[in-house]
C-alpha positions as CSV (number, residue, x, y, z in Angstrom):
1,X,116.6,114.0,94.5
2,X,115.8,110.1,95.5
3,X,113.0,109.3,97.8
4,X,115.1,108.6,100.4
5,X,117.0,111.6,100.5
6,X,113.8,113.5,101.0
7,X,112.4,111.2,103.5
8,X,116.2,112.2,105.5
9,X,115.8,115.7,105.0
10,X,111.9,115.6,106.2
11,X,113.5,113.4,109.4
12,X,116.4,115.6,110.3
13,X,114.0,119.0,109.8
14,X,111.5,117.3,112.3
15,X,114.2,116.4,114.4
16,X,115.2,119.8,114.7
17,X,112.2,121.4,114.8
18,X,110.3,118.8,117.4
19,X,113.2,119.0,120.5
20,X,114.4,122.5,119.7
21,X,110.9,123.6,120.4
22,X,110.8,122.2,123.8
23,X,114.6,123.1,124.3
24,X,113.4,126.9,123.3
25,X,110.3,127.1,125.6
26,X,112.5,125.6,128.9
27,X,115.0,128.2,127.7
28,X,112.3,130.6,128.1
29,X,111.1,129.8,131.2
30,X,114.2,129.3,132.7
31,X,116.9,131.5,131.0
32,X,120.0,130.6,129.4
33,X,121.1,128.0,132.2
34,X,122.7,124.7,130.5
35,X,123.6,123.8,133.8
36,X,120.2,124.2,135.3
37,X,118.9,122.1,131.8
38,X,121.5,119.5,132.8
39,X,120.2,119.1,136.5
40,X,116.4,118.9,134.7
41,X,117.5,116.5,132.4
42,X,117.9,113.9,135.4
43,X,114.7,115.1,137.2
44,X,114.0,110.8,138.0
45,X,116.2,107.6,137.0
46,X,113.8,107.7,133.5
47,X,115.0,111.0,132.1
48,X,118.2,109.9,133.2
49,X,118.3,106.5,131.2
50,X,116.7,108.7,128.3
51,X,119.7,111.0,128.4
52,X,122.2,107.9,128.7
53,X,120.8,106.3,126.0
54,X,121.1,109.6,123.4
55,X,124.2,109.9,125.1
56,X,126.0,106.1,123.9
57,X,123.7,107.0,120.5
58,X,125.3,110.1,120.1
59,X,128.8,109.0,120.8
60,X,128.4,105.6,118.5
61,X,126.9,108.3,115.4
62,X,130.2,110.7,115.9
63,X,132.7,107.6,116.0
64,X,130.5,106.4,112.5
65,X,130.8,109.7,110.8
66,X,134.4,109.9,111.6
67,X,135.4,106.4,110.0
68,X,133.1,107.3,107.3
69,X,134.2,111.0,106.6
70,X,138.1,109.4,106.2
71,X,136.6,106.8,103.7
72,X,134.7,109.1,101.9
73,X,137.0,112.3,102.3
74,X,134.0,114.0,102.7
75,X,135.5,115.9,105.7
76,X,133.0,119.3,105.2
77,X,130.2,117.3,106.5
78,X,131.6,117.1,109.9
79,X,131.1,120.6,109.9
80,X,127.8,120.3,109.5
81,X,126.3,117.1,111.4
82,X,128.8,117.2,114.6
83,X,127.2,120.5,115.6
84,X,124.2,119.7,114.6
85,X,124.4,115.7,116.7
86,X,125.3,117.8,120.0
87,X,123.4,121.4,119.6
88,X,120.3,120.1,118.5
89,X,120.7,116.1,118.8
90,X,120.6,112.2,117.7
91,X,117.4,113.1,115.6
92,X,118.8,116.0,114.0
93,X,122.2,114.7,113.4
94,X,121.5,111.0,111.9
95,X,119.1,111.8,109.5
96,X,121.2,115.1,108.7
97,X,124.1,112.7,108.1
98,X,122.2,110.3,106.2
99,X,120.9,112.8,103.7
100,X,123.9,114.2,102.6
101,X,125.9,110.8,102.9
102,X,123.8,109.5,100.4
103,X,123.7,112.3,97.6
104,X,124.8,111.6,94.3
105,X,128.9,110.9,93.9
106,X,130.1,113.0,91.2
């Protein structure tokens, strides 16, 4: 495996592990509420520019990975890094994506 692919792989573990921890302990606090996350999510006009902002980043990644899935015919993947981009997020999903897009072609 190239150095790059484990510097992805390092990136998309920490970007799982780093959000899902505070995603996990709100969960706990709170119960199983996405609407109530959604509402906390746009406490004050910066947590709402934050979610925006992984919002466009998350929507520009998905249309990427689906121009390059039908190039590649690499269509499994999306069934890896779509939920992974919108149940965990932008830092799980890119570098997820990135690692696997750049394994050795057979």
């Amino acid at each position: 495996m190239s150095g790059l692919r484990i510097v992805y792989l390092l990136l998309a573990v920490a970007g799982t592990i780093l959000p899902m921890r505070y995603f996990l302990q709100w969960f706990g606090e709170n119960g199983f509420d996405i609407m109530a996350m959604v509402d906390a999510w746009h406490a004050n006009a910066a947590s709402s520019g934050l979610v925006w902002d992984l919002t466009v980043s998350a929507a520009v990644l998905v249309v990427w990975m689906l121009a390059e899935v039908y190039q590649r015919k690499d269509y499994w993947v999306l069934a890896i890094c779509l939920p992974a981009t919108f149940g965990i997020g932008v830092s799980c999903g890119l570098p997820l994506y990135l690692f696997l897009r750049a394994r050795p072609v057979t």
